[in-house]
C-alpha positions in Angstrom: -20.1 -8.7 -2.0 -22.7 -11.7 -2.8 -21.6 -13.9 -0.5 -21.1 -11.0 2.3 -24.6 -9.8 1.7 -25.3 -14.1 2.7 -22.9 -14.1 5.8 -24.1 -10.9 7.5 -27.8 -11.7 6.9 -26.9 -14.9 8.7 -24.8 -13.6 11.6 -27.6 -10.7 12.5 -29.9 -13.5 12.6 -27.4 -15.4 14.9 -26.4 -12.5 17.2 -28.9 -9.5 16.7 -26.0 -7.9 15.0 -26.8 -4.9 12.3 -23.9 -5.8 9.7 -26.1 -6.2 6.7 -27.5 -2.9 7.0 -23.8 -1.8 7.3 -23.0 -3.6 4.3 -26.2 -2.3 2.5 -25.0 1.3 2.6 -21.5 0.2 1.5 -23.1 -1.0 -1.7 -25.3 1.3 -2.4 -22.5 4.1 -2.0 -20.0 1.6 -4.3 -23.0 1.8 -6.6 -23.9 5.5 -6.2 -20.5 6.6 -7.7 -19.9 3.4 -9.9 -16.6 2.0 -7.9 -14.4 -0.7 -8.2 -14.2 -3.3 -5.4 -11.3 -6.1 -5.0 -12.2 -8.6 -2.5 -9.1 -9.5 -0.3 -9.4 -13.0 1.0 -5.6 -14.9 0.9 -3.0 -14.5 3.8 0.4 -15.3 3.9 -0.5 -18.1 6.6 2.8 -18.8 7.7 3.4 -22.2 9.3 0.3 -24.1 7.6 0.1 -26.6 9.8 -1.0 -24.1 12.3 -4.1 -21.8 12.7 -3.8 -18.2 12.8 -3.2 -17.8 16.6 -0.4 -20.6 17.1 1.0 -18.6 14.5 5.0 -18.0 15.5 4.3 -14.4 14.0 0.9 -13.2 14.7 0.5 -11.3 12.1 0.7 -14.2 9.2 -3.1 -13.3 8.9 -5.0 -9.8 9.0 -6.1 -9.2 12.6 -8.0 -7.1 15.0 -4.8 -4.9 17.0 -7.2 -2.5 18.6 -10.8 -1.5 19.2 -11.4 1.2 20.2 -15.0 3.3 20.8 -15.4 4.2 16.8 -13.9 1.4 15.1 -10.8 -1.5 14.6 -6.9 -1.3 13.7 -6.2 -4.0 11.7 -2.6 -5.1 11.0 -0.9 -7.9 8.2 -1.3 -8.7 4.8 -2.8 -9.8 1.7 -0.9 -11.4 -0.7 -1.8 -12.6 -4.5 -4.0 -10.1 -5.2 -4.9 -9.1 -8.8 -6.6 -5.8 -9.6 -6.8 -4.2 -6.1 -4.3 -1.8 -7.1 -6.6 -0.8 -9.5 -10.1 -0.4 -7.8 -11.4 2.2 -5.5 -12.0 -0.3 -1.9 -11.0 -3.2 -0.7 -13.0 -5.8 1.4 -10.6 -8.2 4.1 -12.0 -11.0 4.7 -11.0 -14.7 6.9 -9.0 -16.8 4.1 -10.0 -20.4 6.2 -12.2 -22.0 8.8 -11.4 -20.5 12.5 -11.5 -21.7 15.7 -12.5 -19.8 18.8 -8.9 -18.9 19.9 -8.9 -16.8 16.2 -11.8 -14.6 17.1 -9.1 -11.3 16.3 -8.7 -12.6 12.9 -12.4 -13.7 12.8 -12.8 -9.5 10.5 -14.4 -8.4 7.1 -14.3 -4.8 6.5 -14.2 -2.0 3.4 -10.9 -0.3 3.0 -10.3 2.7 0.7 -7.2 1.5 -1.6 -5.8 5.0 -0.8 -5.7 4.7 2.4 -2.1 6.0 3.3 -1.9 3.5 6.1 -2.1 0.4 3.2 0.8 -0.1 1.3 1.2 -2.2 -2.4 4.4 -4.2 -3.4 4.2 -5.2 -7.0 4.7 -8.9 -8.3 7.4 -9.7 -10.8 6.0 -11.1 -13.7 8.0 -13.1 -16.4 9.1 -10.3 -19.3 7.6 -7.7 -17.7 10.5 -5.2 -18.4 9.5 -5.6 -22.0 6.9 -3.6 -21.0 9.4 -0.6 -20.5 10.6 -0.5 -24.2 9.9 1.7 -26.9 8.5 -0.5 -29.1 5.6 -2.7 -27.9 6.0 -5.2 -30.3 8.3 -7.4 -27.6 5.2 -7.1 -25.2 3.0 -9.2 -27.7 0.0 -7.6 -26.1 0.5 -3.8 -26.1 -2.8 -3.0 -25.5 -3.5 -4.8 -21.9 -1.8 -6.2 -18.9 -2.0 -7.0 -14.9 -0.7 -7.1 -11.8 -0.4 -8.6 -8.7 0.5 -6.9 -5.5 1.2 -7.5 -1.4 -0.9 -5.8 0.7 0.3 -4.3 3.6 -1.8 -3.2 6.4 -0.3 -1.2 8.9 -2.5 -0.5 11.4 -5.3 0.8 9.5 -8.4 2.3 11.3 -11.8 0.9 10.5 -15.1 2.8 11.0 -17.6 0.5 12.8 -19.6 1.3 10.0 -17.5 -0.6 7.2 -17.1 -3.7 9.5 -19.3 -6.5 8.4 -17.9 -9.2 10.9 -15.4 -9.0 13.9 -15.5 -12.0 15.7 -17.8 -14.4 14.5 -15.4 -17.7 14.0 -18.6 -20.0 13.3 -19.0 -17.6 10.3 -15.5 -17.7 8.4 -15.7 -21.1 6.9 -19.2 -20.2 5.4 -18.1 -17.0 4.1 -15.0 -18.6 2.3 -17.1 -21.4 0.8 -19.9 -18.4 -0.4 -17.1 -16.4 -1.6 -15.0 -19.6 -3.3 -18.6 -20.5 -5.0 -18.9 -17.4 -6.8 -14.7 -16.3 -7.8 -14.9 -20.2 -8.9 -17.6 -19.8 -11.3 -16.1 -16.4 -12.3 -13.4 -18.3 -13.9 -15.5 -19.1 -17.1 -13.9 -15.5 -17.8 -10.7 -17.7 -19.2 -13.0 -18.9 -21.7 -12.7 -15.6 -23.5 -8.7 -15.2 -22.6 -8.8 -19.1 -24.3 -10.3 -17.4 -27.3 -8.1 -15.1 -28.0 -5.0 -17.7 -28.0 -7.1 -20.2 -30.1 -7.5 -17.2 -32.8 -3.7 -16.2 -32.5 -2.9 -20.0 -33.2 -5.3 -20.4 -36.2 -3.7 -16.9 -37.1 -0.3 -18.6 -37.1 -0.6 -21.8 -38.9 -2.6 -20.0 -41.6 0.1 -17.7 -41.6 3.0 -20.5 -41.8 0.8 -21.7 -44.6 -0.2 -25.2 -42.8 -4.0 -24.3 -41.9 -5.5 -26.5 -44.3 -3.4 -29.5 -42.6 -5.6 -32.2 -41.0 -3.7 -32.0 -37.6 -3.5 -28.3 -37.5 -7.4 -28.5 -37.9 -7.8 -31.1 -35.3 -5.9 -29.2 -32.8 -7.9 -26.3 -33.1 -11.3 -28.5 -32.6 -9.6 -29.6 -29.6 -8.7 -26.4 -28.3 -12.1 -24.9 -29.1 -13.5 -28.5 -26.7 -11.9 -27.7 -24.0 -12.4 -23.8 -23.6 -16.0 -24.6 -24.6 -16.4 -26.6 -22.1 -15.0 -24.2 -19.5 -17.7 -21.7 -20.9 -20.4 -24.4 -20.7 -20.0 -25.8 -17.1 -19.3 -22.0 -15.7 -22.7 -21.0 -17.3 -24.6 -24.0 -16.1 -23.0 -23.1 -12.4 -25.0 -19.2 -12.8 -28.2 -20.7 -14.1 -28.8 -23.7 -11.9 -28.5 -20.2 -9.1 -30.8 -20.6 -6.1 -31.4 -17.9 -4.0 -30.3 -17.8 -0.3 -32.3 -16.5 2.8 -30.8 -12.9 2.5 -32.8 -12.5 -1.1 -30.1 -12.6 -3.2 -28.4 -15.8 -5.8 -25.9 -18.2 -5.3 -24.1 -20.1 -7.9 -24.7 -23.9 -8.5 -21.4 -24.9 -5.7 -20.7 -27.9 -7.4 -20.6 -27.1 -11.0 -18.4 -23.7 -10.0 -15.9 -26.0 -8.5 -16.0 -28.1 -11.8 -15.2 -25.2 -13.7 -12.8 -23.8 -11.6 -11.3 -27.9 -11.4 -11.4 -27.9 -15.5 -9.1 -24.1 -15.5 -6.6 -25.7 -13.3 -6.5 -28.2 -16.4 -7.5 -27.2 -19.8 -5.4 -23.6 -20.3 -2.5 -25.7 -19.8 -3.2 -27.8 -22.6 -4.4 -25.3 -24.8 -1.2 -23.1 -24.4 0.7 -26.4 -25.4 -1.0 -27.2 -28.5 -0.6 -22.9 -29.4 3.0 -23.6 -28.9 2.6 -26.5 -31.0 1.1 -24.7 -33.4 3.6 -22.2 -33.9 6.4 -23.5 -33.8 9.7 -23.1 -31.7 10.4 -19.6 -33.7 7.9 -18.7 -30.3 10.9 -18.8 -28.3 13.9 -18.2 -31.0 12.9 -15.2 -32.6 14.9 -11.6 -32.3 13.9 -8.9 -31.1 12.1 -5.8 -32.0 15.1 -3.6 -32.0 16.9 -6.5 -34.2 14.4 -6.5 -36.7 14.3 -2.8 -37.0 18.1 -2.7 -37.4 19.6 -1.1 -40.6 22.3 -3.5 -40.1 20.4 -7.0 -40.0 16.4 -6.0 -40.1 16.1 -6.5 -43.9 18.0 -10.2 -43.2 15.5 -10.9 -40.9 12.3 -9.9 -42.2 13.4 -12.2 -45.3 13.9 -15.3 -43.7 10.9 -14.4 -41.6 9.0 -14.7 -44.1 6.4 -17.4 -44.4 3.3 -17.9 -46.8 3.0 -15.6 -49.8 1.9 -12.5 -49.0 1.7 -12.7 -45.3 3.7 -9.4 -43.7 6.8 -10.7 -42.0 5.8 -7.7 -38.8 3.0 -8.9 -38.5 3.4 -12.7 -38.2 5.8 -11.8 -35.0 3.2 -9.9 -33.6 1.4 -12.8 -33.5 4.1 -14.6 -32.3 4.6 -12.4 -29.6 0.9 -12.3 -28.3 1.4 -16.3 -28.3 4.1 -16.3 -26.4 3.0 -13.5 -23.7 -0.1 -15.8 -23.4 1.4 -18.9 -22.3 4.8 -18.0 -20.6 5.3 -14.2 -20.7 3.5 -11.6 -18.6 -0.5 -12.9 -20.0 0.6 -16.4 -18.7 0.8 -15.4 -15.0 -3.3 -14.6 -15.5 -3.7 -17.4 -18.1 -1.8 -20.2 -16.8 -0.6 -19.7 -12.6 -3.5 -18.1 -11.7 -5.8 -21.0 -13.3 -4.2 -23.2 -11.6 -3.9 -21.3 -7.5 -6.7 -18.5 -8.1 -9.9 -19.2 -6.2 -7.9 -22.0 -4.6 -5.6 -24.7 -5.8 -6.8 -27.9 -7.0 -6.8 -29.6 -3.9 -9.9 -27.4 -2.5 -12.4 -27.9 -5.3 -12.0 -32.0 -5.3 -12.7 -31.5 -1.6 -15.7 -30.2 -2.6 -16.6 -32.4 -5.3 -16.1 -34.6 -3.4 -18.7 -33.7 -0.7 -21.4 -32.1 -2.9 -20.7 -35.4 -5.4 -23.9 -37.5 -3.8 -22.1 -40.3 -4.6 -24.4 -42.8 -2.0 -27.6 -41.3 -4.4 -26.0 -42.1 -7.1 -25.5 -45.8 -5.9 -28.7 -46.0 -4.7 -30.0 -45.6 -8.5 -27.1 -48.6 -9.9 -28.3 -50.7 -7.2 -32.2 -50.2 -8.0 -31.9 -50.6 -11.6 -29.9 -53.8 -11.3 -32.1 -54.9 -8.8 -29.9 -55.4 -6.0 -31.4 -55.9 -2.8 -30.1 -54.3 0.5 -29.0 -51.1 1.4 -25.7 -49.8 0.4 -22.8 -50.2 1.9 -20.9 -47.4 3.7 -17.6 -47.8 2.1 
């Protein structure tokens, strides 16, 4: 919505177009009655080496089928997307940069989720039938969950009034990096998904009787340094904000692709030493319906046992939770989705890369070693 409310200031400005007022009822309504809106940027994409028009299949990206006197038919998909099952609108948007010949797929505008013209296929996730047994002990986190879905748009009709860009190419790629800027600093929220793994391994070892060890301790600082530092950067990306022409804040662009550069990292490394932590029972252990067995349960809840006192149920729960977090149903939030969400790697070191300043940077070790000259342009 942020970085629409940027876009459509700047395309009115551009071509006397009225999309931010369009957009400004949309928000307050969303407001009004307290919705839910899932922003719906990725597209299949087909052949990537081509844009959306040289497409083989034109519909590899959402596009304008029809416009008629009241509004647009759009037609294609969305794919990846987590939580638009579960909110009350949608908002397409371009996924890349487009070129004049892509002015159909050149569209932003608000769907209702219920629309009967939009259809959802759900995601497999790893051990997500668990979540159909009686017992949710095998889920290791009863209590939440996710999904991804495809989003299928079958010729939908579009109000005029919920479009907030049809055919602006020059627009898309500055829409995508407004949008990217914000979901990348959004991803400090794995700083609190981090937390709850780095308590569930300090749960373990203390359980397993080890958590006065000098390793165990030192893998906990490290795990804490590197989901701290996720928290850090991704706050420092909201405060350095500046606000745009449209009256509204943008996030610092560089630091939110830093932090969304150190999620494609540090979960990964913090799900290893949890592993580490507790131990390859993670993967061994039997299940629920085993444990509860009057044949074998009392078996294994003996040799499940760990330090004194410590509930044998309760140390696979935490078990469980451990290993939903980093390669069960959790993981596909904690772990895949750091890495592709808001963009694989690849796209923040572009940015990086071009927000970096390196030449000013140069300039500085050249004037206080007292080089003279200009720099290079190497």
């Amino acid at each position: 919505m942020n970085a629409s409310w940027t876009t459509t200031h700047l395309i009115d400005a551009a071509h006397g177009t009225a999309y931010q007022a369009r957009l400004k009822a949309f928000v307050q309504h969303v407001q009004s009655y307290n919705l839910t809106v899932g922003g719906a940027m990725t597209d299949p994409k087909g052949d990537r080496s081509k844009p959306p028009h040289a497409q083989e299949d034109p519909d590899m990206f959402v596009r304008v089928v029809d416009r008629g006197p009241d509004g647009v038919v759009l037609r294609g998909a969305k794919v990846h997307q987590t939580g638009t099952l579960n909110s009350h609108w949608m908002v397409v948007m371009p996924g890349q940069r487009l070129g004049a010949a892509d002015a159909d797929y050149a569209i932003s505008a608000a769907i209702p989720v219920d629309d009967p013209r939009v259809s959802y296929i759900l995601g497999r996730q790893s051990c997500d039938t668990r979540s159909m047994e009686p017992s949710g002990v095998d889920v290791g986190n009863a209590k939440f969950g996710g999904q991804e879905v495809t989003v299928v748009l079958d010729d939908v009709f579009v109000p005029y009034d919920r479009v907030f860009m049809d055919g602006e190419t020059e627009f898309a790629a500055d829409l995508v990096e407004r949008f990217t800027a914000y979901h990348r600093r959004s991803y400090v929220c794995k700083a609190g998904v981090g937390d709850v793994l780095i308590g569930a391994a300090a749960e373990i070892a203390d359980m397993n009787g080890v958590a006065k060890a000098s390793h165990i301790k030192d893998k906990l600082v490290e795990m804490t340094h590197l989901n701290e530092t996720i928290f850090g950067v991704g706050i420092a990306a909201s405060m350095s904000a500046k606000p745009t022409p449209a009256g509204n804040y943008e996030p610092d662009v560089l630091l939110a692709n830093i932090c969304k550069h150190h999620v494609t990292r540090f979960p990964y490394e913090i799900a290893r030493l949890a592993q580490d932590l507790a131990g390859g029972v993670v993967v061994t252990m039997p299940s629920d319906d085993d444990f509860n067995s009057e044949e074998i349960g009392a078996i294994l809840k003996k040799y499940l046992c760990a330090a004194p006192g410590v509930d044998p149920d309760d140390r696979r729960r935490v078990l469980r939770l451990i290993e939903n977090m980093t390669m069960g149903r959790n993981a596909v939030g904690y772990l895949a989705e750091s890495m592709h969400g808001a963009g694989s790697p690849a796209a923040q070191r572009v940015l990086i890369q071009k927000l970096g300043q390196i030449a000013e940077k140069r300039g500085y070790a050249r004037d206080i070693a007292g080089c003279g000259g200009a720099c290079s342009k190497a």
